[in-house]
mmJSON file of the N, C-alpha and C atoms, coordinates in Angstrom:
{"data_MODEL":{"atom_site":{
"group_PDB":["ATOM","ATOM","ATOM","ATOM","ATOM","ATOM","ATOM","ATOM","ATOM","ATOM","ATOM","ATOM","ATOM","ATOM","ATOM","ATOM","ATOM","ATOM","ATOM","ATOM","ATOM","ATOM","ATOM","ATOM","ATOM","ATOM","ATOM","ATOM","ATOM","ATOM","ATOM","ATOM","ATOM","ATOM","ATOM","ATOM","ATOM","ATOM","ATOM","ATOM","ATOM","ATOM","ATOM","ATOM","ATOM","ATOM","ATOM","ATOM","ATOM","ATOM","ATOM","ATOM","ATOM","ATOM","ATOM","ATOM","ATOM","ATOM","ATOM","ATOM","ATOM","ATOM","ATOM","ATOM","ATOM","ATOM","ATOM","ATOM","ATOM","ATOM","ATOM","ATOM","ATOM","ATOM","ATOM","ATOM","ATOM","ATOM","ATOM","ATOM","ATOM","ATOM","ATOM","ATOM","ATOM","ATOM","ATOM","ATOM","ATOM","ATOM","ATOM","ATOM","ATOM","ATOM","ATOM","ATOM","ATOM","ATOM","ATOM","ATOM","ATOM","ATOM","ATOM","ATOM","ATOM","ATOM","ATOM","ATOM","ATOM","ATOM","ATOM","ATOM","ATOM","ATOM","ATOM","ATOM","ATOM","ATOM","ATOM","ATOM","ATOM","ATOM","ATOM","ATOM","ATOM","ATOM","ATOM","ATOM","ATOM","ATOM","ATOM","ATOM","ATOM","ATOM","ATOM","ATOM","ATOM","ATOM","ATOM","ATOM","ATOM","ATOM","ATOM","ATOM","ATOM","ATOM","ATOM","ATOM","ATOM","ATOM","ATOM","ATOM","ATOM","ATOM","ATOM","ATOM","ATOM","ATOM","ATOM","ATOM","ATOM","ATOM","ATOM","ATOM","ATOM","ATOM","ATOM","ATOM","ATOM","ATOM","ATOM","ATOM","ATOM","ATOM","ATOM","ATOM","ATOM","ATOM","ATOM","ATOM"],
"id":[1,2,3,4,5,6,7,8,9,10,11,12,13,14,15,16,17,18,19,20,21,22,23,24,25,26,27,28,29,30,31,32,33,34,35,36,37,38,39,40,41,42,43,44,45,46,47,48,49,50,51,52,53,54,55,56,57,58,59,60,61,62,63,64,65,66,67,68,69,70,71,72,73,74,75,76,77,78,79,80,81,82,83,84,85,86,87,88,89,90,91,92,93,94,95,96,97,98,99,100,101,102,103,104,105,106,107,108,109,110,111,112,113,114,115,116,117,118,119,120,121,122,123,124,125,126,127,128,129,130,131,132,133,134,135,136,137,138,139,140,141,142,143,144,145,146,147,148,149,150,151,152,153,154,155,156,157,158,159,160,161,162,163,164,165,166,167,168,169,170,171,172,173,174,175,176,177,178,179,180],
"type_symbol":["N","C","C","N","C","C","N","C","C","N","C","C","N","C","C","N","C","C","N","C","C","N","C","C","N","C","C","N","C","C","N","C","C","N","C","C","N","C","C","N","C","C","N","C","C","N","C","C","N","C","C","N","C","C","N","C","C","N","C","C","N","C","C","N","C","C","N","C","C","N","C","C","N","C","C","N","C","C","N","C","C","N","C","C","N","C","C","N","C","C","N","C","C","N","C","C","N","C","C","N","C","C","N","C","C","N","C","C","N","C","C","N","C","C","N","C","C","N","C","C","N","C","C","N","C","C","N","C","C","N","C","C","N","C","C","N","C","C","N","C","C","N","C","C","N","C","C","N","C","C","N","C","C","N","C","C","N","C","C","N","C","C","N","C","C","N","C","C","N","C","C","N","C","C","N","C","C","N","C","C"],
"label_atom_id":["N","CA","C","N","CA","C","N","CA","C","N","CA","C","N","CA","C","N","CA","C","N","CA","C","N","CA","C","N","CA","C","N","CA","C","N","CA","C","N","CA","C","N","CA","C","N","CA","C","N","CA","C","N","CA","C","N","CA","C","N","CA","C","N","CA","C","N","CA","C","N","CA","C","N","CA","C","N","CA","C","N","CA","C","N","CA","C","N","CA","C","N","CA","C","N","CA","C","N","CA","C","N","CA","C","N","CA","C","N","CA","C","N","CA","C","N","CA","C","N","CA","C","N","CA","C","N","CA","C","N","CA","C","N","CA","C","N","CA","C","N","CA","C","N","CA","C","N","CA","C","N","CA","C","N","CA","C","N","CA","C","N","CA","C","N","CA","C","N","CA","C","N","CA","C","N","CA","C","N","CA","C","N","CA","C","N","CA","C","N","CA","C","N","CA","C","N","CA","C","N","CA","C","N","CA","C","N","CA","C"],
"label_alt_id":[null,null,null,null,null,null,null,null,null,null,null,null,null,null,null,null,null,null,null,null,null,null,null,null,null,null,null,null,null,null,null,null,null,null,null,null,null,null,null,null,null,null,null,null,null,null,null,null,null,null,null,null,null,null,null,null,null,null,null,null,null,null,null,null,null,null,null,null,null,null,null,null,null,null,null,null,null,null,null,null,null,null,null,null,null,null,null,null,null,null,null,null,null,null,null,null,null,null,null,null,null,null,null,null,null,null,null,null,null,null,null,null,null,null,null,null,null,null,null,null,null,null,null,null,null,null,null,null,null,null,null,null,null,null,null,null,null,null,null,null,null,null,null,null,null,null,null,null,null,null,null,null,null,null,null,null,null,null,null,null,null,null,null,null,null,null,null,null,null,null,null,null,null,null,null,null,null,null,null,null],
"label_comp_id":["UNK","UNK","UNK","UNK","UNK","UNK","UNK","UNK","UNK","UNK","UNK","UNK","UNK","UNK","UNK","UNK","UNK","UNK","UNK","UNK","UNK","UNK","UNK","UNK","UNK","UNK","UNK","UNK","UNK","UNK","UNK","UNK","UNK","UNK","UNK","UNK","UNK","UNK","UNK","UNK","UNK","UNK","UNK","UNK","UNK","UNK","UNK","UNK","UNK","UNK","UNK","UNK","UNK","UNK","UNK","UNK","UNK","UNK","UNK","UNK","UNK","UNK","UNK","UNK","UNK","UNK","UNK","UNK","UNK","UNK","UNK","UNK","UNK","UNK","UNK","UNK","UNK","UNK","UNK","UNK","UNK","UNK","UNK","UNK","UNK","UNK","UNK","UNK","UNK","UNK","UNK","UNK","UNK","UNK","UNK","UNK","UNK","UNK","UNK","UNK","UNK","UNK","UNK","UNK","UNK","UNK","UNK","UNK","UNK","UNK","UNK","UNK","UNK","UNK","UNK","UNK","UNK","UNK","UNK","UNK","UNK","UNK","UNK","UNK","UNK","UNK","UNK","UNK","UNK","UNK","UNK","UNK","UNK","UNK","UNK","UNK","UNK","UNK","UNK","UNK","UNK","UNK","UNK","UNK","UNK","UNK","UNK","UNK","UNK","UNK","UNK","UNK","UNK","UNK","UNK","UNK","UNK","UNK","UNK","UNK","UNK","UNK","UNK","UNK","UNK","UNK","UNK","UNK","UNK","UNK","UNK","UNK","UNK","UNK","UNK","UNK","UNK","UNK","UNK","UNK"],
"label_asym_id":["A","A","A","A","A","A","A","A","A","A","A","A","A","A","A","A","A","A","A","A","A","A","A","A","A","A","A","A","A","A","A","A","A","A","A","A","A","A","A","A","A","A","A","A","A","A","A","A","A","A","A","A","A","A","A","A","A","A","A","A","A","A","A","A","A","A","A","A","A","A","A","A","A","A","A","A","A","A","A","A","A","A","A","A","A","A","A","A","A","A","A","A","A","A","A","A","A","A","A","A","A","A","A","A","A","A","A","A","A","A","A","A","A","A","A","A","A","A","A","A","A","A","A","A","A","A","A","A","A","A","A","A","A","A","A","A","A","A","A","A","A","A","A","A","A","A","A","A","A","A","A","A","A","A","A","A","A","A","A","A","A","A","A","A","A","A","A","A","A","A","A","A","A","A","A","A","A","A","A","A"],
"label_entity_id":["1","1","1","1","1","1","1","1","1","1","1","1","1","1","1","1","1","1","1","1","1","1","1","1","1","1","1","1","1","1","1","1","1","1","1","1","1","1","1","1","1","1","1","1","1","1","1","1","1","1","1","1","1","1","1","1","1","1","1","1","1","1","1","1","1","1","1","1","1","1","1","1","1","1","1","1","1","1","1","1","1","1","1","1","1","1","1","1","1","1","1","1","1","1","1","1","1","1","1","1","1","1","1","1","1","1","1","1","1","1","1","1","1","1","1","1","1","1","1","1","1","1","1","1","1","1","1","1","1","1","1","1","1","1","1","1","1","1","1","1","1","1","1","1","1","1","1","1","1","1","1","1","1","1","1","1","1","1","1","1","1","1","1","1","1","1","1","1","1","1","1","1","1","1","1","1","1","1","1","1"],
"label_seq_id":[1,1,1,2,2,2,3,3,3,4,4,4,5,5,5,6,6,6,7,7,7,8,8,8,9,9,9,10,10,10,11,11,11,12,12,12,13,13,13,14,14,14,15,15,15,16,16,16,17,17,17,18,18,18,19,19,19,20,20,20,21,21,21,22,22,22,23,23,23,24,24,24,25,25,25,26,26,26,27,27,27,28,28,28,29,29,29,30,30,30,31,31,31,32,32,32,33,33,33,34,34,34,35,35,35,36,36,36,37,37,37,38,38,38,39,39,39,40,40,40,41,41,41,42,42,42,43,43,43,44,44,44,45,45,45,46,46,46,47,47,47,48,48,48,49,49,49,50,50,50,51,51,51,52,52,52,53,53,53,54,54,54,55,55,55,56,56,56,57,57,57,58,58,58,59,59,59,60,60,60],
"pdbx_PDB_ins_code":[null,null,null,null,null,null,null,null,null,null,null,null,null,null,null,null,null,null,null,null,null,null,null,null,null,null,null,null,null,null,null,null,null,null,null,null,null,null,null,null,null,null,null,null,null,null,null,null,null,null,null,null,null,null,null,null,null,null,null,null,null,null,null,null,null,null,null,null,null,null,null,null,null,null,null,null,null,null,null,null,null,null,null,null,null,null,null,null,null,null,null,null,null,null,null,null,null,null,null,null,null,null,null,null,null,null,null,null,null,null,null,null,null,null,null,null,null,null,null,null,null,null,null,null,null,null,null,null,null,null,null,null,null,null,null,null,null,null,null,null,null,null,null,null,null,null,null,null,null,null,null,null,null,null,null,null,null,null,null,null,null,null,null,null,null,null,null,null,null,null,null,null,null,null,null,null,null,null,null,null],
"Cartn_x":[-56.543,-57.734,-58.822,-58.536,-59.766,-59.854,-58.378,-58.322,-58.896,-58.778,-59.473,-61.114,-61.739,-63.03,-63.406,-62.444,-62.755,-62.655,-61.967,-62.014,-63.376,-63.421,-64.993,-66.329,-66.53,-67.313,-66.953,-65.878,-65.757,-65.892,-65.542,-65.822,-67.004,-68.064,-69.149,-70.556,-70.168,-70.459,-70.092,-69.08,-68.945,-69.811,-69.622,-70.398,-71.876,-72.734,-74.024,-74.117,-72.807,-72.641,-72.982,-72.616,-72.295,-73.717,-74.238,-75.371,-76.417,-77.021,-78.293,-79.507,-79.716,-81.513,-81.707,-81.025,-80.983,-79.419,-80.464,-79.557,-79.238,-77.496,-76.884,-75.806,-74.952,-73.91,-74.132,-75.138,-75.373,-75.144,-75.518,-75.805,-74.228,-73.391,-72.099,-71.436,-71.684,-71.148,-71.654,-72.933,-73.37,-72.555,-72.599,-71.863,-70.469,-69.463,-68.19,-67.922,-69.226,-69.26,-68.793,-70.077,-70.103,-68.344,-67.969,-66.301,-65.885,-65.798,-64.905,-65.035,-66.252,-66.512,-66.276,-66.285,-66.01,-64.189,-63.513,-61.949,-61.797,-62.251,-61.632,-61.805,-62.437,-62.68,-61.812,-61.129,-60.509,-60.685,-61.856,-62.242,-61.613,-61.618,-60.905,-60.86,-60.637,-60.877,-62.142,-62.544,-63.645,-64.466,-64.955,-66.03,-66.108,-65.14,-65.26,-66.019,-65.701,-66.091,-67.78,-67.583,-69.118,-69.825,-69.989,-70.799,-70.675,-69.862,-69.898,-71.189,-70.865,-71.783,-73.143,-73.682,-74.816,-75.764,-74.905,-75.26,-75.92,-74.445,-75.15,-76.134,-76.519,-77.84,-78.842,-78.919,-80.055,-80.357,-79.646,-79.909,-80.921,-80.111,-81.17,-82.643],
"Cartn_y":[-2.854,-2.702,-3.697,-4.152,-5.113,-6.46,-7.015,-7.701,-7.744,-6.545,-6.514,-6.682,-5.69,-6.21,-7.726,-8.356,-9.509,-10.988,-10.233,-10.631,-10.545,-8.95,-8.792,-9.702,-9.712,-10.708,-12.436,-12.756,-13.638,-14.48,-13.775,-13.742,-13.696,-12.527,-12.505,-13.743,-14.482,-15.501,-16.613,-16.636,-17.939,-17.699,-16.049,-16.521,-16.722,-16.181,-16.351,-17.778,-18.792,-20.194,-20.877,-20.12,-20.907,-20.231,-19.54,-19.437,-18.604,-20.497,-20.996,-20.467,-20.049,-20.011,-18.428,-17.541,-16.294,-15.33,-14.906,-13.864,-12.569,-12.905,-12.427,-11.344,-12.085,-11.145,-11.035,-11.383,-11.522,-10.03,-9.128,-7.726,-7.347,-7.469,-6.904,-7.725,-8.712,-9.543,-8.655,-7.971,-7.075,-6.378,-5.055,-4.564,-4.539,-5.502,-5.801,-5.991,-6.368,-6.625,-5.172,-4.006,-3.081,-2.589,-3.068,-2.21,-2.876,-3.879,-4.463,-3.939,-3.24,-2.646,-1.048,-0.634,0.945,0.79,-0.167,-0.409,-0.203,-1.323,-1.335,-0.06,0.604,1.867,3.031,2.262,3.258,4.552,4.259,5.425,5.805,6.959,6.925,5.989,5.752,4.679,5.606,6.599,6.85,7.077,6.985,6.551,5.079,4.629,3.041,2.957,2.886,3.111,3.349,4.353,5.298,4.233,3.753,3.083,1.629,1.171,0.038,0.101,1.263,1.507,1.529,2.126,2.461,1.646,0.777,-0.418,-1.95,-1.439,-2.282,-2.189,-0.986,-0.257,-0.836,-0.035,-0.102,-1.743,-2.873,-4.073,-4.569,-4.314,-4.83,-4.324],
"Cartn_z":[31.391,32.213,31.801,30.529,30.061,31.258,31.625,31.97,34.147,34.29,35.69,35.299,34.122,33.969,33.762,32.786,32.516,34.272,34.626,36.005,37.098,36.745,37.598,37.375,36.034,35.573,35.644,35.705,35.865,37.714,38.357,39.833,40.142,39.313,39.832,39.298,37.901,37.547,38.697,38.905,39.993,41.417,41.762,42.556,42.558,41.427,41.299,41.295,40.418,40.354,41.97,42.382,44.029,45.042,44.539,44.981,44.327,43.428,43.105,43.181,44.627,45.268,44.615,44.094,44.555,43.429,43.088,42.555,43.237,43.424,44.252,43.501,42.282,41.855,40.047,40.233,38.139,37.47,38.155,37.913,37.622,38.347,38.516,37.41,37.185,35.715,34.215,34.229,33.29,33.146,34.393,34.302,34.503,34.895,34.125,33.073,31.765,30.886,29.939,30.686,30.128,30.339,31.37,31.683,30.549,30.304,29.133,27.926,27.469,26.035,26.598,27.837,27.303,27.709,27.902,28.373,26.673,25.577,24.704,23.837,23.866,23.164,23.894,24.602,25.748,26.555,26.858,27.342,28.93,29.374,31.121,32.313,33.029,34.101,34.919,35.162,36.247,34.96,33.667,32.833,32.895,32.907,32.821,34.159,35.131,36.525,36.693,36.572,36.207,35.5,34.582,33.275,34.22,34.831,35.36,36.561,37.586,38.529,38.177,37.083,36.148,36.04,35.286,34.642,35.268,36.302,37.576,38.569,39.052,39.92,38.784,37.28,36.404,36.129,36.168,35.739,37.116,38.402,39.498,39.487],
"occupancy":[1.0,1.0,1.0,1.0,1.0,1.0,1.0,1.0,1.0,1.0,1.0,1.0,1.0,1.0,1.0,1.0,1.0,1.0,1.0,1.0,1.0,1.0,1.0,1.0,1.0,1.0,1.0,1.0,1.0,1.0,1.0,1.0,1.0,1.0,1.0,1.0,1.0,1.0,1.0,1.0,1.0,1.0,1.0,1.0,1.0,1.0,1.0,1.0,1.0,1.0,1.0,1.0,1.0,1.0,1.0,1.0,1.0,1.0,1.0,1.0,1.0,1.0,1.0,1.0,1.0,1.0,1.0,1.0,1.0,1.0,1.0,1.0,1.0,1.0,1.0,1.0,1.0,1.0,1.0,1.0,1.0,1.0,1.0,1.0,1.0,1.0,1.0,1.0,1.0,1.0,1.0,1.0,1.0,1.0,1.0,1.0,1.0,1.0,1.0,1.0,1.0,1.0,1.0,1.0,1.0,1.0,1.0,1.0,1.0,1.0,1.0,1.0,1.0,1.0,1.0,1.0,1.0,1.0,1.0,1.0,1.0,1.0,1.0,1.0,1.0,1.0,1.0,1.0,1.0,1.0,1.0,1.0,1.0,1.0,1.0,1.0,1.0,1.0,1.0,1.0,1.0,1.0,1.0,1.0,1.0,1.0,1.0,1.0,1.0,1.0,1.0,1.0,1.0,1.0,1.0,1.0,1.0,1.0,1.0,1.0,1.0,1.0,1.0,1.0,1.0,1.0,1.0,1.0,1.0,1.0,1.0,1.0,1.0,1.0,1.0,1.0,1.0,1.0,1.0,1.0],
"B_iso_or_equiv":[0.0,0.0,0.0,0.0,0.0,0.0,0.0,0.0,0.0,0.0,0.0,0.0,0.0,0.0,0.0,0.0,0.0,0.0,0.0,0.0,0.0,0.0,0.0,0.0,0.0,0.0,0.0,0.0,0.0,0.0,0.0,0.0,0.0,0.0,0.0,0.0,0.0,0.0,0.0,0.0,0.0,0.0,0.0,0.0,0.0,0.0,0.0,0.0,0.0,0.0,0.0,0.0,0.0,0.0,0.0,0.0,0.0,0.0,0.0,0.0,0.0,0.0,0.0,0.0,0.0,0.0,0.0,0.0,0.0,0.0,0.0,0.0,0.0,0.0,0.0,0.0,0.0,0.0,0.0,0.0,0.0,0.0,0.0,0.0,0.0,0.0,0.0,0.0,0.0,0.0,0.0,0.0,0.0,0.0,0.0,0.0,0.0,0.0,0.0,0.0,0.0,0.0,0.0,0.0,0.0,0.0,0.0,0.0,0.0,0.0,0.0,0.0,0.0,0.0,0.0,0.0,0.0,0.0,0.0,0.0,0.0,0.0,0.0,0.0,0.0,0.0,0.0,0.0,0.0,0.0,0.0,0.0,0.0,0.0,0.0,0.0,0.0,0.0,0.0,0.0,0.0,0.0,0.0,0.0,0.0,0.0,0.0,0.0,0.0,0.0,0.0,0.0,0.0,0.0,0.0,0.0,0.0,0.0,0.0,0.0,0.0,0.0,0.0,0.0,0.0,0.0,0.0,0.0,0.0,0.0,0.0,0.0,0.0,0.0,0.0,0.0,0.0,0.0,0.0,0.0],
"pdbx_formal_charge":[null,null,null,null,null,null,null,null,null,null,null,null,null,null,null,null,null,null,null,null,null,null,null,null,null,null,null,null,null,null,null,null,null,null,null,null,null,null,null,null,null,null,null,null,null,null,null,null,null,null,null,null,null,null,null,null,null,null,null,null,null,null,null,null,null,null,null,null,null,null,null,null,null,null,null,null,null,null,null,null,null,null,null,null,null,null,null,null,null,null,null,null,null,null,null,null,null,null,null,null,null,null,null,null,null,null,null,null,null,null,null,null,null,null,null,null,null,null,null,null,null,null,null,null,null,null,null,null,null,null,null,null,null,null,null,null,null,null,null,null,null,null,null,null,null,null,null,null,null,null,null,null,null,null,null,null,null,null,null,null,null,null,null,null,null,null,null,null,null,null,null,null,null,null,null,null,null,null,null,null],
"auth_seq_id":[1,1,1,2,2,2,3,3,3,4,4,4,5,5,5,6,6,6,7,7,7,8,8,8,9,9,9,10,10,10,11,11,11,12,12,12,13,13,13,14,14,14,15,15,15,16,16,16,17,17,17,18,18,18,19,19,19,20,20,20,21,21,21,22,22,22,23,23,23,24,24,24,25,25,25,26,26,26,27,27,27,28,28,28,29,29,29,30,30,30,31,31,31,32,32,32,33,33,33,34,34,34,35,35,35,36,36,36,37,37,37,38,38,38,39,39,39,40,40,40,41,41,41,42,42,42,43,43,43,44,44,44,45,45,45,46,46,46,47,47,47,48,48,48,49,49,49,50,50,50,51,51,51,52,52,52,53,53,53,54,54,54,55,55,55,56,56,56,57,57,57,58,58,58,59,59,59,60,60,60],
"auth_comp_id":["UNK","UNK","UNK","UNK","UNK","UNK","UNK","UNK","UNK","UNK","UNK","UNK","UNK","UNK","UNK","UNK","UNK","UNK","UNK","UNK","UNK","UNK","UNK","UNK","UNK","UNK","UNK","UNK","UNK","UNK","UNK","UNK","UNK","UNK","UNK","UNK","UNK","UNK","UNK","UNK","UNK","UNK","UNK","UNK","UNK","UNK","UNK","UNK","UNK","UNK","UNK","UNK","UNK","UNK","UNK","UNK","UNK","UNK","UNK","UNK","UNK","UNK","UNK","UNK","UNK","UNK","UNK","UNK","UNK","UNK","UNK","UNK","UNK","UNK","UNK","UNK","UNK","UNK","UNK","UNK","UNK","UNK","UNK","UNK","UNK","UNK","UNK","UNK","UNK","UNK","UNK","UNK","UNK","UNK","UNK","UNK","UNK","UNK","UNK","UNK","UNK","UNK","UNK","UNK","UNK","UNK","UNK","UNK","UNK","UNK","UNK","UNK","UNK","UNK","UNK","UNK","UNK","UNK","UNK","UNK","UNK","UNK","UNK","UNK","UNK","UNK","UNK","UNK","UNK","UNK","UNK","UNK","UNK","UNK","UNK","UNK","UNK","UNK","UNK","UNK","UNK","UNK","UNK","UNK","UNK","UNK","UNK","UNK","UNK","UNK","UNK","UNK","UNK","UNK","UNK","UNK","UNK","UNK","UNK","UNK","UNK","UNK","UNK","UNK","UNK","UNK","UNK","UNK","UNK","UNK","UNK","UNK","UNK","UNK","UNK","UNK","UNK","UNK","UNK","UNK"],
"auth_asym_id":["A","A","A","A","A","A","A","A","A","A","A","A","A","A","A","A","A","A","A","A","A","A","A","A","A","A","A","A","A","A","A","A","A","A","A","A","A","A","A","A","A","A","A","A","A","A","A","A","A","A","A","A","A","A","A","A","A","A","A","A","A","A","A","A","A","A","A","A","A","A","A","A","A","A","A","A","A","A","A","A","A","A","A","A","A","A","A","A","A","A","A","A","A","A","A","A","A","A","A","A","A","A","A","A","A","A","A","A","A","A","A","A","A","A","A","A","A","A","A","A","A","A","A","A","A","A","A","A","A","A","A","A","A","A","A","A","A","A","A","A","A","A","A","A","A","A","A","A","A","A","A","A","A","A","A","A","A","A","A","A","A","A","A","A","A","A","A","A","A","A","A","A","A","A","A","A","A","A","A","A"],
"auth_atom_id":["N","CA","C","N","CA","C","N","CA","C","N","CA","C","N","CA","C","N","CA","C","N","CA","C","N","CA","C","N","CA","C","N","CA","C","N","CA","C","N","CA","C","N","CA","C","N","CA","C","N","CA","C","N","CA","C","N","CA","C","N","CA","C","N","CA","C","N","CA","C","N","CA","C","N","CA","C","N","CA","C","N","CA","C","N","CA","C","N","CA","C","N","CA","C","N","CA","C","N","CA","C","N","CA","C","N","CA","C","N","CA","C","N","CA","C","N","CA","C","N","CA","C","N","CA","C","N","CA","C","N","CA","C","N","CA","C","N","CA","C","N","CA","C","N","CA","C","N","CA","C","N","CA","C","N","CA","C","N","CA","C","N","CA","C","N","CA","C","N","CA","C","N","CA","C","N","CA","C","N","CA","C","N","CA","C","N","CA","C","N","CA","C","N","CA","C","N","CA","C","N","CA","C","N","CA","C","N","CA","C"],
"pdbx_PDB_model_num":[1,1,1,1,1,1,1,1,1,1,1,1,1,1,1,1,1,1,1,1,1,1,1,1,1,1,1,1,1,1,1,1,1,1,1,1,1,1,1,1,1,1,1,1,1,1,1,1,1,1,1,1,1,1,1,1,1,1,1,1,1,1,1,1,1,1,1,1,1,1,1,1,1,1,1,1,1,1,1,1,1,1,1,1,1,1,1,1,1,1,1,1,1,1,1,1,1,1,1,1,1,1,1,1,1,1,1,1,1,1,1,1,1,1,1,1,1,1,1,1,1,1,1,1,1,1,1,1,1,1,1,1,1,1,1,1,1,1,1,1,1,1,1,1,1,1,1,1,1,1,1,1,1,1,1,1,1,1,1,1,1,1,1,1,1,1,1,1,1,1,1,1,1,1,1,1,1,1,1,1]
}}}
């Protein structure tokens, strides 16, 4: 599962990459971040989930 987070963030970096004027997907890179640290502690997939959603509302 680390590796779908590490994906989320990585997608959502490119696209903030691809558009400059405006922050668009930076938030969802946080929180993919956060998926990647509660994946390795292994916690459930709908906590991972949850903490991802969170994280991402609270950063915008």
């Amino acid at each position: 599962m680390v590796f779908v987070w590490l994906a989320v963030c990585i997608i959502a970096v490119l696209l903030e990459l691809l558009t400059p004027t405006a922050l668009i997907s930076i938030w969802f890179a946080v929180g993919g971040a956060i998926g990647i640290l509660t994946a390795c502690i292994a916690l459930p997939l709908w906590v991972q989930i949850t903490c991802f959603v969170i994280v991402s509302i609270v950063s915008m």
